[in-house]
C-alpha positions, 0 to 999 in steps of 0.5 A, a space after each residue: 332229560 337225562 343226566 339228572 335223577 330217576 325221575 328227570 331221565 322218565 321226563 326225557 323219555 317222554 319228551 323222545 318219544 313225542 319226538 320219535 313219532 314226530 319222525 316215525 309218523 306219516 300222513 296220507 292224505 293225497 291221491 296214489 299217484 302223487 303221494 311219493 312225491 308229497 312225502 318227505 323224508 323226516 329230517 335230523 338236523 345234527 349240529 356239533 362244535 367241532 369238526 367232522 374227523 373228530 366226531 367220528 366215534 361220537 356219530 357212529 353211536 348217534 347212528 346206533 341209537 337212531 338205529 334201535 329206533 327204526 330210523 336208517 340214515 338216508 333210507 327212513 330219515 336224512 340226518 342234515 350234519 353241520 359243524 360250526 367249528 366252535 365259532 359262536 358268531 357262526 350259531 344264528 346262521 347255521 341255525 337260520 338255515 336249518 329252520 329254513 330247510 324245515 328240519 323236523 329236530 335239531 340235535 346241539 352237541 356239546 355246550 351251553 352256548 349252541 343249544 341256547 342259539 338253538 332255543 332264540 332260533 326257534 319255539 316250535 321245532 323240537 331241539 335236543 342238546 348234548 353234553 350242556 352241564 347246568 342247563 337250569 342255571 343257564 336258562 336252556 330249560 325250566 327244571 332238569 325234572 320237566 324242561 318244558 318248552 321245545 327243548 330237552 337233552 342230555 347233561 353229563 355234569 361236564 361242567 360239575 365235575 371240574 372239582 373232582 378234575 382239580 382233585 385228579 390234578 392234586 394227585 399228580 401235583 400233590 405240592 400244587 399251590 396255585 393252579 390256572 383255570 383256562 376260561 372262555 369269557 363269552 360262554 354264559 356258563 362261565 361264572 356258574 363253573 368257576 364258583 365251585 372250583 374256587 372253592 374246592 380250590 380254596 378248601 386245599 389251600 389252592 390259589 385258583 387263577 382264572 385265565 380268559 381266552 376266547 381267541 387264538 391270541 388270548 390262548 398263546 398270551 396265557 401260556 406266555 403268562 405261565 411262563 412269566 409266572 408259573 402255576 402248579 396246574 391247568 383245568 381246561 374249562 368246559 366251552 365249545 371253543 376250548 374244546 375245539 383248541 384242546 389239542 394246541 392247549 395240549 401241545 402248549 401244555 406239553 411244551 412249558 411242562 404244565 401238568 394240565 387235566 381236560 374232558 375231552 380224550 382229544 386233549 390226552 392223545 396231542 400230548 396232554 396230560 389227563 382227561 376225565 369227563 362223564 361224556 360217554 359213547 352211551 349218552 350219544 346212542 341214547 341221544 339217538 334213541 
């Protein structure tokens, strides 16, 4: 488990490696003739939110880490890529058919609500999540110290560093009075983020203003909200399914001349304006190893 103190990060390592000679280890047991066709290639089964062509970087670094493992894509072990596409209603099916398949570890990138669904499909295959802020609190895992189970991961604190991102926001808007905070009701990790910014917000004289979307429509309603009755500022809560609308939120943003701060550089480079997260190439490529 990484993300958490010294100790959390040896966990993880153990918790790899069982991994890793899970992958790397092979067994002999039948006659010359008919072993290569006995023997299967071991399987990564790499599930993400988004869609592939925003994915590109963050692969490219999985890639390395299998690397400095000995493991080659496509030569020592078949990485089977599936994208959900941010739709929740979408995990059980993918992930149905992963288990199916006989995948030797699922690998969850970004979010709480992925890597749960993981956890309900299966108790024995080993999973991985990536990019889960508050896996303690949500119930991914039993300690960041020993996640026990067949679960272990990554948390970059996406989710913890919202106050700092409403801090960042305050400096561009230093007269801010009221700022929204953008939410997908259907995330379990919702409450856990909003308690602290309110109170961070509070703390600054700021009035936070949560604002649900967990559709298409909730998004263009809310822009219509601020249009109606202004707000200072927008944070762009951490969730699968923002993530995947970060770039129209941007352009959203940009277009009612809402100051507006997100996690992912997707969100910057449609046109909004800050991003500002701990998710780095390096947690891909130690994901891999």
């Amino acid at each position: 488990m990484r993300g958490g103190p010294s100790d959390s990060s040896m966990a993880g390592k153990m918790r790899r490696r069982e991994i890793i000679a899970l992958l790397c280890g092979t067994v002999v047991v039948t006659p010359l003739a008919s072993r290569a066709q006995d023997r299967r290639m071991p399987v990564v089964a790499y599930l993400n939110i988004r869609p592939p062509d925003a994915t590109a970087a963050d692969l490219a670094s999985f890639r390395e880490g299998l690397a400095d493992m000995g493991l080659v894509d496509g030569k020592t072990v078949k990485v089977d890529y599936r994208w959900t596409g941010g739709n929740y209603d979408r995990f059980p099916a993918v992930l149905a058919d992963v288990i199916a398949a006989k995948a030797d570890v699922i690998v969850t990138d970004r979010g709480p609500p992925l890597a749960l669904a993981a956890k309900a499909a299966t108790s024995t295959t080993p999973i991985v999540f990536l990019g889960v802020s508050y896996p303690v609190e949500t119930g991914l895992v039993a300690s960041l110290n020993r996640p026990g189970g067949n679960v272990t991961g990554f948390t970059p604190f996406t989710a913890e560093l919202l106050p700092k991102r409403l801090e960042l926001l305050c400096e561009v808007r230093p007269d801010a009075r009221t700022v929204a905070l953008l939410v997908n009701p259907d995330n379990p990790g919702t409450k856990i983020w909003v308690e602290p910014v309110d109170t961070a917000a509070r703390a600054r004289g700021i009035q936070l203003k949560i604002v649900e979307a967990s559709n298409d429509l909730d998004i263009e309603t809310a822009f219509v909200g601020f249009a109606m009755q202004p707000v200072d500022g927008l944070l762009i809560g951490a969730d699968p399914y923002l993530l995947r609308k970060a770039p129209d939120i941007a352009r959203l943003s940009l277009r009612h001349r809402i100051a507006a701060i997100a996690h992912v550089r997707e969100f910057v480079e449609a046109g909004g304006l800050m991003s500002y997260s701990g998710y780095t190439a390096d947690t891909m490529r130690q994901a891999g190893v």
